[in-house]
C-alpha angles and dihedrals in degrees: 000000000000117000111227117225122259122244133191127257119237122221087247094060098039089057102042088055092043086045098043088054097048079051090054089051100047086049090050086059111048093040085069108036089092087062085061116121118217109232110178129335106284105037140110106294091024086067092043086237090159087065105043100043086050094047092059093043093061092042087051085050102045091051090044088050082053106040080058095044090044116025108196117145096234088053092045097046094045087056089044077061106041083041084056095054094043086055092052091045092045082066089047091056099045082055103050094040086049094051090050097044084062093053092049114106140145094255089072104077093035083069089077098078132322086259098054090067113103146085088317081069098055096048088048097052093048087046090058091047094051089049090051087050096045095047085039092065095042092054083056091046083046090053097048088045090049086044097043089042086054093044089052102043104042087054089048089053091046097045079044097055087043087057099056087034088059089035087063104047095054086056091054107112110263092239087041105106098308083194107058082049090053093050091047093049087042099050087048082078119225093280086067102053099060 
C-alpha cells in the first residue's frame, strides 16, 4: 500500500469546509425548528429559537466560505465577528435545548385528552429527546468550528499585519533612522523574520 504525499491546506480550503459545515448546522436547525413542542410561554420553540439560532449560524458560514474565497481584511475580520457571536450563541443554544430536553416528559402530551395517552406518547417523547440531543450536539460542532474559524482567522490577519509591517521597513532608505529600522525588526520576534 503506497502513502500519498502530504500536501499543504490552503486558507481557502480550510474555510469552505469550516463554513459549509456552519451552513449544515444552521440548516439543521432550522429543518427542525417547526417539530418543536411548545411547553410554556417563554420557552425554546415559543421564542423561535430554532430559527434564529439557524439562521446565525448560515449567515456565520456564508461570511466564513467568502472571507476564504476573498481575503480581504475587512471581510476576514467582519466573519471573526459574526463567528464570535455564533460561538457565543452556540452556548446559548446547548443551554436552551438542554433546558428543554429536561422538560420534556410523557405527561405532556397526556395532557391533551384522557384518550391520547398510550404508547404514541412514549415514541413522541423519546423523538423530542433525540432532537434535543441531536441539535444539542450541533450547537457543540457549531461552537469548536466558530472557535476554530476565529483561531484561524485572527492568526491569518496578524501574520498578515507582521508581514507588511516587515514589507515597510525593508523599504525604509538605508541612511533614514537606521535605528528606528533595527527596534521594529527586532520587535517582530525571531518567528517573524524567516
Amino acid at each position: 500500500m503506497s502513502c500519498l504525499p502530504c500536501t499543504a491546506v490552503t486558507w481557502a480550503e480550510v474555510t469552505a469546509i469550516l463554513g459549509t459545515v456552519e451552513i449544515l448546522v444552521g440548516m439543521f436547525n432550522i429543518g427542525l425548528g417547526p417539530g418543536r413542542v411548545w411547553h410554556e410561554p417563554l420557552d425554546l420553540a415559543s421564542l423561535g429559537a430554532a430559527y434564529w439560532l439557524g439562521a446565525v449560524f448560515v449567515i456565520a458560514g456564508i461570511l466564513s466560505v467568502l472571507a476564504g474565497q476573498c481575503p480581504s481584511h475587512c471581510l476576514v475580520g467582519f466573519a471573526v465577528f459574526i463567528n464570535i457571536i455564533s460561538a457565543i450563541l452556540a452556548i446559548v443554544g446547548i443551554v436552551l435545548y438542554g433546558v428543554d430536553t429536561g422538560k420534556l416528559s410523557r405527561h405532556f402530551f397526556c395532557k391533551f385528552g384522557p384518550y391520547t395517552c398510550g404508547d404514541g406518547d412514549n415514541f413522541a417523547t423519546r423523538l423530542m429527546r433525540s432532537m434535543d440531543i441531536m441539535l444539542i450536539i450541533l450547537a457543540s460542532l457549531q461552537l469548536c468550528v466558530s472557535i476554530s474559524m476565529i483561531v484561524l482567522a485572527v492568526k491569518a490577519l496578524v501574520v498578515g499585519k507582521r508581514n507588511k509591517l516587515e514589507e515597510y521597513v525593508e523599504e525604509f532608505p538605508p541612511g533614514v533612522n537606521p535605528g528606528l529600522k533595527a527596534f521594529l525588526l527586532d520587535s517582530l520576534g525571531p518567528e517573524d523574520k524567516q
